[in-house]
C-alpha positions as CSV (number, residue, x, y, z in Angstrom):
1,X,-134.8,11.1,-123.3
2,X,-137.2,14.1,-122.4
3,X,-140.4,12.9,-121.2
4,X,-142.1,15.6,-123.4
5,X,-145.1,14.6,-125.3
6,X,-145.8,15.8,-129.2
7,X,-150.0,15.1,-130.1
8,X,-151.3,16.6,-133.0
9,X,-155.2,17.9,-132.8
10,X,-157.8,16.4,-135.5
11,X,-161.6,17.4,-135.2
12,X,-161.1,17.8,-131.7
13,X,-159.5,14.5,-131.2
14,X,-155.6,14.2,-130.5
15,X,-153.1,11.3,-132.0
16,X,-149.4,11.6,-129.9
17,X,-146.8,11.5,-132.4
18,X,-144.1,8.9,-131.6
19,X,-140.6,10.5,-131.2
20,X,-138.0,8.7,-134.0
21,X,-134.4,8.9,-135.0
22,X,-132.9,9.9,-138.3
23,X,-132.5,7.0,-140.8
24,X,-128.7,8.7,-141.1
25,X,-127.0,11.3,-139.7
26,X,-126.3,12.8,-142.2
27,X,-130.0,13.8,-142.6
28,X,-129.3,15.5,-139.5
29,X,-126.2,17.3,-140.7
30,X,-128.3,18.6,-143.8
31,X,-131.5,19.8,-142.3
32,X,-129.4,21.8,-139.7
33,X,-126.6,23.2,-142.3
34,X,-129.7,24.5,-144.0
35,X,-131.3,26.1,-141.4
36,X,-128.0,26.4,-139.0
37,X,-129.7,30.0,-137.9
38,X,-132.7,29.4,-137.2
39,X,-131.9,25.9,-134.8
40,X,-128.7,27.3,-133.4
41,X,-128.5,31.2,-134.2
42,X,-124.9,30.0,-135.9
43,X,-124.3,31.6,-139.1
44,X,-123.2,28.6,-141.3
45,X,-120.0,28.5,-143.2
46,X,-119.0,25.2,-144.7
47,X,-119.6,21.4,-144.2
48,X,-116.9,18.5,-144.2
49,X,-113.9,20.8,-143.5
50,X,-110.6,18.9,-144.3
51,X,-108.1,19.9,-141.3
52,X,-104.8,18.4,-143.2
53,X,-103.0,15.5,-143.7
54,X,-101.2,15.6,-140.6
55,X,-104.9,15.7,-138.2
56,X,-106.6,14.0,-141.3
57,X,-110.0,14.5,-140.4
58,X,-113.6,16.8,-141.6
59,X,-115.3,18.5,-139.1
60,X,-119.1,18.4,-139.6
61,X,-119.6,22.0,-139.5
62,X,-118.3,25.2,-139.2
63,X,-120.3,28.1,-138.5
64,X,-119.7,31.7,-136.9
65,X,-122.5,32.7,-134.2
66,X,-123.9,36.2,-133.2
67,X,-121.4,37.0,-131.0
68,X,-118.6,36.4,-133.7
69,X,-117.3,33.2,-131.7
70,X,-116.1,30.1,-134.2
71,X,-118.4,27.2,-134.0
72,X,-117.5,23.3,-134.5
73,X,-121.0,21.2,-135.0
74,X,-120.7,17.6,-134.8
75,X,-123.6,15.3,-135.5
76,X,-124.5,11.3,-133.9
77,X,-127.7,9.7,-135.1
78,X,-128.3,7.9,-131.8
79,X,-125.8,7.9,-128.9
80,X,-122.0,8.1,-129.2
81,X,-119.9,8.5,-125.9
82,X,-116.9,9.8,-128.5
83,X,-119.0,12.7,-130.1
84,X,-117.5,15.3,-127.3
85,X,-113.9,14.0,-127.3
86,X,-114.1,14.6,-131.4
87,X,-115.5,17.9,-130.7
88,X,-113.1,18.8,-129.0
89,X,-110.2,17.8,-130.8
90,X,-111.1,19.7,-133.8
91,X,-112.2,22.5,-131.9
92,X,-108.6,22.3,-130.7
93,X,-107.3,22.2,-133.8
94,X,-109.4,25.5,-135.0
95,X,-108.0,27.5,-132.4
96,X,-104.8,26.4,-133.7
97,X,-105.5,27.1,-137.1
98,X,-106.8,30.9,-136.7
99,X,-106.0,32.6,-139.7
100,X,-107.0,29.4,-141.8
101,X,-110.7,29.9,-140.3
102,X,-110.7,33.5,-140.4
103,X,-109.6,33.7,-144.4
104,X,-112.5,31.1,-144.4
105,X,-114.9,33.9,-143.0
106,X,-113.5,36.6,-145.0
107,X,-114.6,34.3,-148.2
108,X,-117.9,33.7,-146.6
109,X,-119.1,36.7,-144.9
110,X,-116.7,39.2,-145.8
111,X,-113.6,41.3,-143.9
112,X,-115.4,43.0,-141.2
113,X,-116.6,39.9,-140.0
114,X,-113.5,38.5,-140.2
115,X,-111.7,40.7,-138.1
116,X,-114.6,41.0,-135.1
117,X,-114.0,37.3,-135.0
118,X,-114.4,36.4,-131.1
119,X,-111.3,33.7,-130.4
120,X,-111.8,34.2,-126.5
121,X,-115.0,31.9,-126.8
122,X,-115.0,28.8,-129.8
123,X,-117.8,26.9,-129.1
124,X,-118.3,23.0,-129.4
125,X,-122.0,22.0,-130.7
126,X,-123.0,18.4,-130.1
127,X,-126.5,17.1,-131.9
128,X,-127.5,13.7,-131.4
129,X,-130.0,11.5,-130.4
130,X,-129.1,11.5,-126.9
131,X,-126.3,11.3,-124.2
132,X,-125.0,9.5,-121.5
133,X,-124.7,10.5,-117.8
134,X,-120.9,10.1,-118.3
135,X,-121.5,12.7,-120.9
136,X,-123.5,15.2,-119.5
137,X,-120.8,15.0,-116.3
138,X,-117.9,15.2,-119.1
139,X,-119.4,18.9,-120.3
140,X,-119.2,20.1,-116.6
141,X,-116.0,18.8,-116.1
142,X,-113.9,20.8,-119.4
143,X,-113.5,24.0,-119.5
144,X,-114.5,24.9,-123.0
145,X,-118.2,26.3,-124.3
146,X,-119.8,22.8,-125.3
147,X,-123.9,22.6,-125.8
148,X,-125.4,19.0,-126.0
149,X,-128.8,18.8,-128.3
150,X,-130.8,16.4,-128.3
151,X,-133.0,15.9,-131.5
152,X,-136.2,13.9,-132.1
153,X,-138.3,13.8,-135.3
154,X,-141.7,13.4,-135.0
155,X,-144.3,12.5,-137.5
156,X,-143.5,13.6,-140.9
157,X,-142.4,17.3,-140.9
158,X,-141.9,18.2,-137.3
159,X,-138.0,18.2,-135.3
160,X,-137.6,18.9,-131.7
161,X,-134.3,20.7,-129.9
162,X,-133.6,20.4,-126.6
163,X,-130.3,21.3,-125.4
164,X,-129.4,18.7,-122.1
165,X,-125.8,20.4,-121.2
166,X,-124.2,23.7,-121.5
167,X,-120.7,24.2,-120.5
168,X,-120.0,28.5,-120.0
169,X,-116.4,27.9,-121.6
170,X,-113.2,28.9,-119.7
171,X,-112.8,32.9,-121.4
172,X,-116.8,33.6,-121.1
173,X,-117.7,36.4,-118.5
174,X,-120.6,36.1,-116.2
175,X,-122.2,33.4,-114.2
176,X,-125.8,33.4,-112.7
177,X,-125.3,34.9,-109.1
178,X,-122.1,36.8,-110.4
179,X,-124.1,40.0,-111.9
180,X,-121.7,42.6,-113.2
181,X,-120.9,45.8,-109.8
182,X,-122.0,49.3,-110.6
183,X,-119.7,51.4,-111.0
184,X,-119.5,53.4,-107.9
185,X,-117.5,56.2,-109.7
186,X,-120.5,57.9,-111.1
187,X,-122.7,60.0,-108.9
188,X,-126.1,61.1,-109.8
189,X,-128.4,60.0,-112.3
190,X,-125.0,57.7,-113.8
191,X,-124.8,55.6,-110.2
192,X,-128.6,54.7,-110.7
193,X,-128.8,53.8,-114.5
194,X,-125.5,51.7,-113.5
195,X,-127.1,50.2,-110.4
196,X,-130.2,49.8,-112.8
197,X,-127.7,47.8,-115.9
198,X,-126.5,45.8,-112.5
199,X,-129.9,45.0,-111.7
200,X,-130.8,43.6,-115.5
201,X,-127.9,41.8,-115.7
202,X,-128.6,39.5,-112.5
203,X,-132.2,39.1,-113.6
204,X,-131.1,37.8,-117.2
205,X,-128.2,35.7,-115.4
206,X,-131.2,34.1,-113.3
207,X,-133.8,33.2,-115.8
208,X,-132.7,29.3,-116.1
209,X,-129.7,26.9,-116.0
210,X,-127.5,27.0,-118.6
211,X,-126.8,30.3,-119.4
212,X,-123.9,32.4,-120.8
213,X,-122.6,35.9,-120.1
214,X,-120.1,36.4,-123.7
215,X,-118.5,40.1,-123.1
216,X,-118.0,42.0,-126.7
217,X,-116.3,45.2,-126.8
218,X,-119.8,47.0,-127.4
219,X,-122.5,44.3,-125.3
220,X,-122.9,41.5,-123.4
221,X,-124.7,39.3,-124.8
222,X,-126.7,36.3,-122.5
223,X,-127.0,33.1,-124.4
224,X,-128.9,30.0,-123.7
225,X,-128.2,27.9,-127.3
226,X,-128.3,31.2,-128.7
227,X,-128.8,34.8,-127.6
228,X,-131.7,35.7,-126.2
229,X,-130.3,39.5,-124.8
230,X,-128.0,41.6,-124.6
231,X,-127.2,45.1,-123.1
232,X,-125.5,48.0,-123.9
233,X,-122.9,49.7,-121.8
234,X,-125.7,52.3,-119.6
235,X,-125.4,56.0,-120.9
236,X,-126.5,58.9,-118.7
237,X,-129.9,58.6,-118.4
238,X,-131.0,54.9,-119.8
239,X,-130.2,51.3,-120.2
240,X,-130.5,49.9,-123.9
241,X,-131.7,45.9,-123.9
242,X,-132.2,43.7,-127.0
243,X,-134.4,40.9,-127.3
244,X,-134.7,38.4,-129.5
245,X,-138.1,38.7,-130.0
246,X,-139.8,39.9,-133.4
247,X,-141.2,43.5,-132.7
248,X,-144.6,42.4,-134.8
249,X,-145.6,39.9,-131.9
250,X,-145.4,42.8,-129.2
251,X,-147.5,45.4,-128.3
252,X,-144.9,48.5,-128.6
253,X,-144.9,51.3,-126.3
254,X,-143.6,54.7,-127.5
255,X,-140.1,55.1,-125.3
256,X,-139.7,52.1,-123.6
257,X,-140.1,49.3,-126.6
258,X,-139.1,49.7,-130.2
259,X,-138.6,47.9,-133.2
260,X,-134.7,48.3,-134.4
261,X,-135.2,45.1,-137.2
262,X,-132.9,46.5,-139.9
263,X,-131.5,48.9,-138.3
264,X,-128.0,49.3,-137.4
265,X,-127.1,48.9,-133.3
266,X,-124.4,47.1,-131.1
267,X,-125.7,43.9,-129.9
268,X,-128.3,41.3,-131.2
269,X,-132.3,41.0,-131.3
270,X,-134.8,43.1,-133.3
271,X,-136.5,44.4,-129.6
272,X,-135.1,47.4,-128.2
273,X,-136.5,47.5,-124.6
274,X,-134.9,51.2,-123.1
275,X,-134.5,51.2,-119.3
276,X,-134.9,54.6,-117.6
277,X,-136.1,53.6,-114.1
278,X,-136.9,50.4,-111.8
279,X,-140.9,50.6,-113.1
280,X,-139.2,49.7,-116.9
281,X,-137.3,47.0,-115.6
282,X,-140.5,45.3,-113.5
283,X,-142.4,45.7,-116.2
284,X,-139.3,44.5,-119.0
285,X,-139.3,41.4,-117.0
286,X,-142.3,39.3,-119.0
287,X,-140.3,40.5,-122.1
288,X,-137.1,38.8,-120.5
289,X,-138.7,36.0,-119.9
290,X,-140.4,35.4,-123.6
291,X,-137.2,36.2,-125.1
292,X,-135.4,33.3,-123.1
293,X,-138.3,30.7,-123.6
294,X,-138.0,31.7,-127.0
295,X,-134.1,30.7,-127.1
């Protein structure tokens, strides 16, 4: 287990606030179906999904994150060295049963969404009380996108995340130390905004362990649990970043940070951040870094 602390202040005094398991899992599986977004950035779909006679099982959860990539969530109260195996073997399943899952997200979120659905990266979500070393080795060793999270109540109200493992996933692009080549094609002013995209990708890549380059069509999008950036293809004179930030907690600066909550753009944050030269990305750099804490 983490060897973080949780105190709570009174008049100056603190009292630590002993970490606990769920009295079930399934008071797991509820509180995170009901706020699947917020703890996971995975849009929720359904719970208990029957896959057949024939596999004859439920999967936990199913939920479609930002990126458009299917999601299988499986919950353990404590410790269970099966939780990945199952994970995987409806996860298998799912990418098996495609059109089943995408008439499922056609009910649930409608036909666009269904069609942008991202089968090149299913992800496998683990929550449980906590993991084994055989475990955490297991993640490193498949080649599919797994997380581990490890949850801890604490007092009364309070839930801490903490995700342990991250496996990138066989189809995902991008690994830290792998940032995406300019494209030495261009001349001009096009060769440095694409040197300058190149540059923002390897910083975002090198923030922490644990984090995933997923290529769309439109953006890549960097992902820890859940996004925390992602960049447009560069245009002639700029580089467009989103963060995952919310606009009203930073200080915006006319043509370099903007607030784009509500309004329609490829990629995913509310925080555009517009790169035009090397000074924007040194000074773009705390904003990276808040964004990924944040995540």
């Amino acid at each position: 287990m983490s060897k973080l602390r949780l105190f709570q202040t009174v008049n100056g005094c603190v009292n630590e606030l002993a970490p606990r398991l769920a009295e079930a899992e399934a008071d797991v599986q509820r509180l995170v179906e009901a706020n699947m977004e917020a703890l996971l950035g995975v849009r929720f779909l359904v719970s208990e999904y029957g896959t057949g006679p024939v596999h004859a099982g439920r999967i936990d959860s199913l939920g479609l994150d930002a990126n458009g990539a299917p999601v299988v969530i499986e919950y353990k109260r404590g410790t269970d060295s099966g939780v990945i195996n199952q994970g995987l073997f409806y996860l298998s399943w799912l990418v098996d049963h495609r059109a089943e899952f995408e008439h499922l997200v056609r009910d649930r979120l409608g036909a666009t969404v269904a069609a942008q659905v991202l089968w090149s990266g299913p992800r496998l979500i683990c929550v449980a009380g906590d993991y084994t070393r055989y475990d955490l080795h297991a993640v490193r060793e498949h080649r599919r996108s797994i997380d581990l999270v490890r949850y801890r109540f604490f007092g009364r109200d309070l839930i801490g995340f903490e995700t342990v493992a991250a496996a990138t996933g066989r189809m995902t692009q991008g690994r830290r130390g792998q940032p995406a080549a300019p494209d030495r094609s261009v001349s001009g002013d096009r060769e440095r905004i694409a040197e300058l995209a190149a540059a923002a990708d390897k910083i975002l890549l090198g923030l922490g362990d644990g984090i995933t380059k997923v290529q769309r069509k439109h953006y890549g999008a960097y992902r820890r649990l859940q996004n925390f950036a992602s960049i447009c293809p560069p245009q002639r004179t700029k580089v467009h970043v989103y963060l995952s930030l919310d606009p009203a907690e930073v200080d915006l600066v006319p043509g370099f940070t903007r607030n784009v909550r509500g309004l329609g753009h490829h990629g995913t944050g509310d925080l555009e951040v517009r790169l035009c030269n090397e000074r924007d990305l040194e000074r773009a750099q705390d904003l990276f870094r808040a964004s990924y804490a944040a995540a």
